[in-house]
N, C-alpha and C positions, 0 to 999 in steps of 0.2 A: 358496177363499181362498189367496191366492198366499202362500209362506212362503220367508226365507231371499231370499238372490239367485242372479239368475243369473252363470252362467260370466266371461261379460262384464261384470258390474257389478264381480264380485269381482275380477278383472283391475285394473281399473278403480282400485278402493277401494286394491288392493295397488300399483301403480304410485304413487298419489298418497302413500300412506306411504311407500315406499320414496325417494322423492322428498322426500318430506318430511324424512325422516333423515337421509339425504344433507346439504339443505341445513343441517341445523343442525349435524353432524358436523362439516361444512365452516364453520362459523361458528364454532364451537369451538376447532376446532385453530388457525386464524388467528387469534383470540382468544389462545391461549395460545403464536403463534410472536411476536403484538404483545409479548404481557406480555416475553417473554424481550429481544427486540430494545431495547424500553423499560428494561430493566435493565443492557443492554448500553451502551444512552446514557448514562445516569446514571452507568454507572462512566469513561465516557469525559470525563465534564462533570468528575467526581469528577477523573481525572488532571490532566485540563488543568489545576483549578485548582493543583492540587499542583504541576504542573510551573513556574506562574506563581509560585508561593510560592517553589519551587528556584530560580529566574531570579533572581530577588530577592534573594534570600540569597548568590548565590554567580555571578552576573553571564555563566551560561554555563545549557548546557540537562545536564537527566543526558545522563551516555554511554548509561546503559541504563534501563528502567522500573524493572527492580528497586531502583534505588537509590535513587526515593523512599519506599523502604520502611523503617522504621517510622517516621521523624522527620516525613514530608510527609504517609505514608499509612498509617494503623494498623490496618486490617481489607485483609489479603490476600487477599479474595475477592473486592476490588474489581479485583482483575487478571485476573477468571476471565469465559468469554463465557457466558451460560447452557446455549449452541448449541453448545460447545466440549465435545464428548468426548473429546478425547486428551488433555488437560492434568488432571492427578489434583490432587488438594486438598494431598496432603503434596510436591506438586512446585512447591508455590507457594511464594512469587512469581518465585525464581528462576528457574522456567520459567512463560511465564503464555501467555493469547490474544494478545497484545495484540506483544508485545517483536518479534516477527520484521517487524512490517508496522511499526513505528515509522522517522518517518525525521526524524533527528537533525538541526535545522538550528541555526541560530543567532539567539542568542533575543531579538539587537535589529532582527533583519528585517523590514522593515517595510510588507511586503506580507501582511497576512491574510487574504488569502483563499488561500494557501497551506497543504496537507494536512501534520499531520503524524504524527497516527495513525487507524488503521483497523481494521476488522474487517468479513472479505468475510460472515458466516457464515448470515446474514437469509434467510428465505424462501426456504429451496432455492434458495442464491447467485443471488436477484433482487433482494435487496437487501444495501445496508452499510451500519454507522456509523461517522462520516467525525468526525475532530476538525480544527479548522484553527487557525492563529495565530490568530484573531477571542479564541482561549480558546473558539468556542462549536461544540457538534457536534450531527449531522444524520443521519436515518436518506435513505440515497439509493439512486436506483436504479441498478444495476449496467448496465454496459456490457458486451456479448459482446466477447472476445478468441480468434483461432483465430492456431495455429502448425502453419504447411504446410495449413492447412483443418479441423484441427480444434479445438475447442475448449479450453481450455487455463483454471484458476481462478488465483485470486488467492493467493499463495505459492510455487507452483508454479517451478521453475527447472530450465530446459530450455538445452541444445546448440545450437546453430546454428540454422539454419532461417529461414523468412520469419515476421514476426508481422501482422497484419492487425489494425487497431482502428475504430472503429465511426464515426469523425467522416473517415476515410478516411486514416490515417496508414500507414506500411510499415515495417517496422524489419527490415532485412537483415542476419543474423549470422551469421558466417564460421565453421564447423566447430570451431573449438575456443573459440568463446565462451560459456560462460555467463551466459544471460540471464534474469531473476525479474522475474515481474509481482507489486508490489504491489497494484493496483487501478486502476480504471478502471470512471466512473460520472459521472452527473448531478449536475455539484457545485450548493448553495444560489442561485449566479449562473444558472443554466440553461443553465450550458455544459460542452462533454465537457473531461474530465477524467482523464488519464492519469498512470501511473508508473510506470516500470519501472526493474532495477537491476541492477548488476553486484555480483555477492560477491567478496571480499578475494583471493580463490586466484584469480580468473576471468583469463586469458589470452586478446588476440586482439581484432577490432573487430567494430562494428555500424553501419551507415548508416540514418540515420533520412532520412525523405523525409514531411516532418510539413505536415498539409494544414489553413486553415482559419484561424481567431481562438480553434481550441482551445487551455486549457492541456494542457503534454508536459512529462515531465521523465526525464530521465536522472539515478540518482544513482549515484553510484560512488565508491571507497573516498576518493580526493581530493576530488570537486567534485562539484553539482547544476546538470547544465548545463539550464535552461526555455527553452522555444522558445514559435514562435508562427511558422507557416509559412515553414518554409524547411526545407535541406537539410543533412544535416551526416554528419561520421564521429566516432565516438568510438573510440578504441584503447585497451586496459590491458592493462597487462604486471604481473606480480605475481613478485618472486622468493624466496621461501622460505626463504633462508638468512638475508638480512637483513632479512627482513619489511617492505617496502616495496615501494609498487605504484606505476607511473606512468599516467597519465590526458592523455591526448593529445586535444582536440576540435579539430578540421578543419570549417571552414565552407565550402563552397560553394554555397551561396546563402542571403540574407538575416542577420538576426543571431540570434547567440544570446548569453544570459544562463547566465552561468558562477561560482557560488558556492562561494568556496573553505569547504571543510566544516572546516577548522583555526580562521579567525575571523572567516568569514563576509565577507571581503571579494569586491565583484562586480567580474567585469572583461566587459565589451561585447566578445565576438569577432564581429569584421561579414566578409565575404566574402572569401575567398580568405585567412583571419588562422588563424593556431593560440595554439592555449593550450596550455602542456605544465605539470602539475604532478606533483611526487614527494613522497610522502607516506611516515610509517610507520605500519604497521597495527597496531590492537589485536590481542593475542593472546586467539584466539575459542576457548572452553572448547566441546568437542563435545556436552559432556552438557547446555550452558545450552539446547539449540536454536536458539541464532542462527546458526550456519553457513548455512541454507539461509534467509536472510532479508535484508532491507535492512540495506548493512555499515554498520558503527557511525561514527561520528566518527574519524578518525586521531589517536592518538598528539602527532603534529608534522608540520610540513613542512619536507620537507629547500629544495626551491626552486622556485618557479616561473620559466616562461619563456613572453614573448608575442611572438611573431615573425610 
């Protein structure tokens, strides 16, 4: 009477459990990075409509997220990503997930399918949730972004270099530029979706050489310039003593769409046109964490000029 198995069955019995645990381990954990990303929507749905509530009341967007708090928003945990380990519970809301990828527009714009908050933090950065003017937001899939060929996330603010994006865009930046990738992903429409930005200090240009019926957008401490294939330079100068930065966009070839971030008015730069705007900057607190993030709204504008 045969007893017990052999070698081989028992191989056999053990690979199929181990297989088997695998996959539910693996169900599990995606199970509970869903649950997080899910929370992370909600609080996003939760801002937006807070931010629509501030629009309302006060005819403009906050400068920052923290200042729908406590009259728009009364539980500051809705500022927290679930997926966010560096931001602490008693650093809320004044430091939160959400305030460095915010990008401040103007809040009778009337193009909604533009982004204006985010969070890269999903699925081991293969996914985000994306707020847009609609008021409605979306978990999406992320786009790879390499600087000189390597990989580069969403926050991230890096020196000169070449940037490479995935709908075949190039963004050329001159040795003493500072340039910050917000995000870059699969928006609701099915189309690639970029954003990158200059911060307040950042000195120096970038040529964008932007391919496609992608949305692109440049934001920077004056203006958000959105393209749709064509060629451009962007230049900013930032001086320190009087806290004001200039934003120079250079078109050769195609147009671009140029939003002044003071009060949203657009100006069409078409081929061989410049836009020059001087802005003052808000004075950026180093301990809020917005230094290394998408800069805020200016102060004022000293002038523009379209030549």
């Amino acid at each position: 009477m045969k007893k017990g198995f052999s070698l081989i069955e028992s191989i056999i019995i053990s690979f199929i459990i181990v297989s088997l645990a695998a996959m539910v381990l693996g169900l599990v954990s995606r199970s509970r990075a869903l649950s997080r990303s899910t929370v992370c929507l909600n609080n996003l749905r939760q801002i937006s409509m807070a931010i629509e509530n501030y629009q309302a009341d006060w005819k403009s967007s906050p400068n920052q997220l923290y200042n729908l708090f406590p009259n728009y928003i009364k539980d500051k945990f809705t500022f927290k990503c679930p997926e966010d380990k560096e931001v602490l519970s008693g650093e809320l809301p004044n430091k939160n997930s959400y305030g460095n990828f915010y990008v401040n527009r103007s809040f009778n714009d009337e193009d909604t399918g533009k982004l204006y908050l985010f969070c890269p933090r999903h699925f081991n950065g293969t996914k985000g949730v994306g707020a847009f003017l609609s008021y409605s937001a979306n978990i999406m899939t992320m786009n790879p972004v390499t600087l000189n060929g390597n990989r580069i996330i969403p926050g991230q603010v890096n020196q000169g270099g070449t940037y490479k994006f995935a709908d075949g865009t190039t963004v050329t930046a001159d040795p003493s530029m500072k340039v910050g990738l917000c995000g870059s992903f699969i928006s609701p429409d099915d189309k690639h979706y970029s954003i990158i930005f200059v911060p307040e200090d950042s000195s120096g240009s970038l040529t964008v050489d932007h391919q496609g019926d992608s949305r692109f957008e440049v934001v920077t401490p004056g203006l958000i310039a959105g393209v749709s294939g064509t060629k451009f330079t962007v230049n900013n100068t930032y001086d320190s003593i009087t806290n004001q930065a200039v934003t120079t966009v250079s078109v050769s070839e195609g147009n671009v769409q140029c939003e002044d971030r003071t009060d949203g008015t657009k100006n069409i730069v078409k081929t061989h046109e410049k836009i020059s705007i001087t802005v003052v900057c808000q004075k950026i607190d180093i301990t809020s964490g917005k230094t290394k993030s998408v800069p805020v709204r200016p102060l004022k504008k000293i002038k523009v000029v379209k030549f």
